[in-house]
Structures are given as structure tokens and as C-alpha cells.
C-alpha positions as CSV (number, residue, x, y, z in Angstrom):
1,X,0.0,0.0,0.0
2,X,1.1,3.2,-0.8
3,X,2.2,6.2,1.9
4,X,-1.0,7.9,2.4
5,X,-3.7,5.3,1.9
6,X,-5.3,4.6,5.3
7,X,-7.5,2.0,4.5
8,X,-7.0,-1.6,4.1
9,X,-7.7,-3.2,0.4
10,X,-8.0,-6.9,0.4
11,X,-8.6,-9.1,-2.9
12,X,-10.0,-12.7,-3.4
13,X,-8.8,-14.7,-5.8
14,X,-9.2,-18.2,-6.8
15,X,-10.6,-20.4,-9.8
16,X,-14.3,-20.0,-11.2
17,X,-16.5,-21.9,-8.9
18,X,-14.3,-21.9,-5.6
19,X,-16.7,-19.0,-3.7
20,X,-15.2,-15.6,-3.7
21,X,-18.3,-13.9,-4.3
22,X,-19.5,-15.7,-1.3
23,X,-16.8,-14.9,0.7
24,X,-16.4,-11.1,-0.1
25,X,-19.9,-10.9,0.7
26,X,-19.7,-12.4,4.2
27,X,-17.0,-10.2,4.6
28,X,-18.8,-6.7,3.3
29,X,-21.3,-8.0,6.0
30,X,-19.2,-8.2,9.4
31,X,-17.2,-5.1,7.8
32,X,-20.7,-2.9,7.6
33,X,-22.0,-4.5,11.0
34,X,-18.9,-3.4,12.7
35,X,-18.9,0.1,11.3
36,X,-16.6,0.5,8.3
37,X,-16.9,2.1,5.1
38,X,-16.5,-1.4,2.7
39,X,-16.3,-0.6,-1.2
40,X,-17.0,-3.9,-2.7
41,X,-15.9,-4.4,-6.3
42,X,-14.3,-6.6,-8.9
43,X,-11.8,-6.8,-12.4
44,X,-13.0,-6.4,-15.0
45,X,-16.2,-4.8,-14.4
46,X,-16.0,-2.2,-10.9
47,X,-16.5,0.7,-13.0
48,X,-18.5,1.8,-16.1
49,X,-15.8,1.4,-18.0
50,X,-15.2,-1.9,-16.9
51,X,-18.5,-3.1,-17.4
52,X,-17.8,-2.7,-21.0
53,X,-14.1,-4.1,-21.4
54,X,-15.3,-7.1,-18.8
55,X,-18.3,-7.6,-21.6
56,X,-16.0,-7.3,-24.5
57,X,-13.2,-9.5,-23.2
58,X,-15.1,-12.5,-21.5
59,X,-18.3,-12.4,-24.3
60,X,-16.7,-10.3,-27.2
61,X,-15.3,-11.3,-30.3
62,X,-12.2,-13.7,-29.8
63,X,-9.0,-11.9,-29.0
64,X,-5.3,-13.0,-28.8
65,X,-3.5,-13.7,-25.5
66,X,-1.7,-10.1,-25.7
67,X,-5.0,-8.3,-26.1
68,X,-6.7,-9.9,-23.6
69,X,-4.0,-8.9,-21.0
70,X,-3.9,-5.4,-22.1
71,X,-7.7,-5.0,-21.5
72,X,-7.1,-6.6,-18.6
73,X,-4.6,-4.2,-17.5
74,X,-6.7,-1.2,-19.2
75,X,-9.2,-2.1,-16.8
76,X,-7.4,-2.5,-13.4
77,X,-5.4,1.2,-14.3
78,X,-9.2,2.8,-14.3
79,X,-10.3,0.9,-11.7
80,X,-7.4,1.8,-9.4
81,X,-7.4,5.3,-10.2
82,X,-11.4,6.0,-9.9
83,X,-12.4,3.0,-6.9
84,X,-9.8,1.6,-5.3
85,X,-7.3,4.4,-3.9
86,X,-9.5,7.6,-3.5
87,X,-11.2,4.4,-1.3
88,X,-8.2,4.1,0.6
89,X,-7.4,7.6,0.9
90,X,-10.4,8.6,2.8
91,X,-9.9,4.6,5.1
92,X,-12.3,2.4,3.5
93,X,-12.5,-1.1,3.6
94,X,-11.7,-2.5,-0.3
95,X,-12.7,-5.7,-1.3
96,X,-12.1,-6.7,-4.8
97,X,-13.3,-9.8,-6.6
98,X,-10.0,-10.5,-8.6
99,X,-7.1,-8.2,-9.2
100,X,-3.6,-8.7,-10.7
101,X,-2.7,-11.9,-9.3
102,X,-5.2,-13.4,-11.2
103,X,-3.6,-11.7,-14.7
104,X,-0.4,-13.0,-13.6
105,X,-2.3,-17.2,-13.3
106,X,-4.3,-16.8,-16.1
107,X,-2.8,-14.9,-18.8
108,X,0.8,-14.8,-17.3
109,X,0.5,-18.9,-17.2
110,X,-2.4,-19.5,-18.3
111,X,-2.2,-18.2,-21.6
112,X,2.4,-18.5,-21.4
113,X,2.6,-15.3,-21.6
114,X,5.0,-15.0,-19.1
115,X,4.0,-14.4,-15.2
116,X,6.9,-11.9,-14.8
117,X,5.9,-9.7,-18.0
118,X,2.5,-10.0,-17.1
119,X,3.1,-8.6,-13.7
120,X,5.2,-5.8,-14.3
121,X,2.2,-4.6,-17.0
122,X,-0.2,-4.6,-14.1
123,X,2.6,-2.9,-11.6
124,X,2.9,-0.2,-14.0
125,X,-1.1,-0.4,-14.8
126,X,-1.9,0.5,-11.2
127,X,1.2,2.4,-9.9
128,X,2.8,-0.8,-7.7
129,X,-0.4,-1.1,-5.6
130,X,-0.7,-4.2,-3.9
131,X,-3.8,-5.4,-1.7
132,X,-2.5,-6.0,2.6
133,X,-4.4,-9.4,2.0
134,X,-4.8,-11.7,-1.4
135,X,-7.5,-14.5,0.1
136,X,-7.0,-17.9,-2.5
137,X,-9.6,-20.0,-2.5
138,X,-8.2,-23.4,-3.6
139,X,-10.0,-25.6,-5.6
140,X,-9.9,-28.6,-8.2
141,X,-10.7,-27.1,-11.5
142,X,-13.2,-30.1,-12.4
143,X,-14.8,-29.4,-9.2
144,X,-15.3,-25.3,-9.8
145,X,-16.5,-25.8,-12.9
146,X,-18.9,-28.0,-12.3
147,X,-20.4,-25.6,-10.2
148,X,-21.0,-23.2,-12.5
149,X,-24.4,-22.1,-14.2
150,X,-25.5,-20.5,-16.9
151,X,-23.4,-20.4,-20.6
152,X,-19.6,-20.2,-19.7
153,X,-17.1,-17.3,-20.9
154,X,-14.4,-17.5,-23.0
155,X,-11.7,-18.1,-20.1
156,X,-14.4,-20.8,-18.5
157,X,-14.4,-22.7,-21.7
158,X,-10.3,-22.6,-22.0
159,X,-10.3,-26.3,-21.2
160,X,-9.3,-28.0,-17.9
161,X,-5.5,-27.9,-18.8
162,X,-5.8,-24.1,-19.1
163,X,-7.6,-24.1,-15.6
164,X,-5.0,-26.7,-13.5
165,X,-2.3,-24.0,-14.9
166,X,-3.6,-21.6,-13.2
167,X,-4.2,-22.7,-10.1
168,X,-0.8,-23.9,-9.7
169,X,0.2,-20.2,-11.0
170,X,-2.0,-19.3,-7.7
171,X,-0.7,-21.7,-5.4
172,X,3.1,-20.9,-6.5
173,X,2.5,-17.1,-6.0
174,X,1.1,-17.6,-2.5
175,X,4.3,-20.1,-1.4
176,X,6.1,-17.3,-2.3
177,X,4.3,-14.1,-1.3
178,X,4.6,-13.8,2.2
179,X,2.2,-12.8,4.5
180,X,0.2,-11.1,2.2
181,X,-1.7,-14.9,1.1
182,X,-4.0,-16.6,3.0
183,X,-4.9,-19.8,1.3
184,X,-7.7,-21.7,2.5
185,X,-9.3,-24.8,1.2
186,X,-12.7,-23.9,-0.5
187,X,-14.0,-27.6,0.0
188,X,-14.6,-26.5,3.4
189,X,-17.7,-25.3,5.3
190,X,-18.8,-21.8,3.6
191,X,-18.6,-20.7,7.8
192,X,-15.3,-22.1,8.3
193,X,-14.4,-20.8,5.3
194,X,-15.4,-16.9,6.5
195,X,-14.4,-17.2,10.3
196,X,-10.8,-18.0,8.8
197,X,-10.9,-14.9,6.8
198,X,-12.7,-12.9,9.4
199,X,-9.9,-13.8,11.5
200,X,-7.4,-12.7,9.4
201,X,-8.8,-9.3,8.9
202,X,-9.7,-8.4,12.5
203,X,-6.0,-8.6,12.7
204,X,-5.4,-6.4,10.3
205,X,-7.9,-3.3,10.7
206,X,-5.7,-1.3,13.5
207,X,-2.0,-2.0,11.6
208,X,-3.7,0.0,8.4
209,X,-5.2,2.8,10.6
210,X,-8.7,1.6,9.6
211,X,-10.2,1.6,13.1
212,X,-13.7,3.0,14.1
């Protein structure tokens, strides 16, 4: 986090299926209950903007690997610049449904474009922010995708090969990351699941400055 920013921006990440919408919710809950501002969002699609390139890039025309990180990276500049830092300026609570870690798994491996290019794209994309907290939910492909409903998008229907790449992309990055990972199961009770992340946050809240 940069000098300045006084909030506390945490990101979920994880394969399709594996319950960070779930989780980010149950989060945004305790967060409100408690008292704190909580901006909830997600890449590609947290700002008007987004909405469009997330539309474009998941149920658009087919792209090439190198387009598809640029909009990807077009999207998380914006969204950095308009949601996520004048949120942490004024001490919110951020809560993002993806962010770059998952350009580095799934186009940086995922698509072998290279995790360290990809990753220095999205550094200079957002200016070298990084969330306090990257929650992984880890899950067997086979098993996330077989949770899903409704007709799949173009990275759900990149093939199960595609998919086990980039959870071991995740599961590298979070050996090692540091303290900024928290890697839970996501086979395990949806409670569970949230006490181990609510955990990990009250912990958090007074280092950042984020306190009432």
C-alpha cells in the first residue's frame, strides 16, 4: 500500500467456482455490521468502464493472448485510479473480486505469456499497488467448474488444462508471497471458510489505521 492510503484493500482470488463472491460478501457484512466504510468491487467490471471491457473480453469477439492482458490491464489502471485508492485515501475497507494476481495465473501462465511480463504490466497499470491481503480459495478445476451455471465465458471454456495451470500459477504465488496470502481450502464449510478470513482481517484493521 502506498504512503498515504489509510484504508485496508483486500482481494480474493481463486478459480471459477471456488466461492469468492460468497466470501467477499460475508466479509462486506461483518465489515458494515462493525462500522466501516466497505467498497466492494471486482476486475474487470468495478467501474463503467469496466462493465464494458469485462463484456468485451469475457463475451466479445475472440482476441489474442496479448489483447486480452492489455484489456485486462486497461481495466485495473481505471479501476485503481477511480475505486480503489481515492477508497483508501479517505480509510475504506476495499474488497475486490479478482485483481492482478489473477492476470499474472491466467494470462501470465495460463495463456504462457509469461507471469513476470504480465506482472510488471499490471505494476505499471496500477502504480505498484498491492492489496495487505490476497485471500486464495483453492479448488480442483473439475470441481469449480462443475459448479458453475449459466453459458460459460471465453476463459471458462479454455479447457481444464488451461484451468490446472492456473491454479498452480496461484498456489506458487502464495508459497512465495509472504504474509500477504491466505490460502484456504474452498472444499470446506462456507462458515469455516469466512471465520478463517474474518480472523485474518480483525488482525489487520488497527495495523492500516482503519479503526472505528
Amino acid at each position: 500500500m502506498s504512503p498515504g492510503e489509510n484504508g485496508l484493500f483486500v482481494s480474493f482470488e481463486g478459480g471459477d467456482g471456488a466461492g469468492k463472491s460468497t466470501q467477499l460478501g460475508l466479509l462486506a457484512t461483518w465489515l458494515e455490521g462493525a462500522g466501516h466504510e466497505v467498497v466492494r468491487t471486482r476486475e474487470p467490471g468495478g467501474t463503467d468502464l469496466g462493465r464494458q471491457l469485462r463484456a468485451a473480453v469475457l463475451h466479445g469477439e475472440d482476441v489474442g493472448p496479448r489483447t486480452e492482458a492489455l484489456l485486462y490491464a486497461t481495466d485495473r489502471a481505471h479501476h485503481v485510479d477511480t475505486v480503489v485508492r481515492p477508497a483508501l485515501a479517505r480509510g475504506a475497507v476495499v474488497l475486490t473480486d479478482r485483481y492482478l494476481d489473477s492476470s499474472v495465473a491466467y494470462q501470465g501462465d495460463g495463456r504462457d505469456l509469461g507471469a513476470e511480463e504480465v506482472e510488471r504490466l499490471s505494476a505499471w497499470a496500477t502504480q505498484g499497488l498491492l492489496p495487505r491481503l490476497t485471500v486464495l480459495l483453492d479448488l480442483d478445476p473439475q470441481v469449480g467448474l462443475g459448479r458453475l451455471t449459466g453459458a460459460p465465458d471465453r476463459l471458462e471454456r479454455a479447457g481444464l488444462e488451461f484451468h490446472a495451470r492456473t491454479r498452480r500459477a496461484f498456489l506458487e504465488r502464495a508459497r512465495t508471497g509472504g504474509d500477504r496470502w491466505l490460502v484456504l481450502d474452498a472444499t470446506r464449510p462456507t462458515g469455516e471458510l469466512h471465520e478463517a478470513v474474518r480472523a485474518r482481517v480483525a488482525g489487520l484493521l488497527g495495523r492500516v489505521g482503519v479503526t472505528r
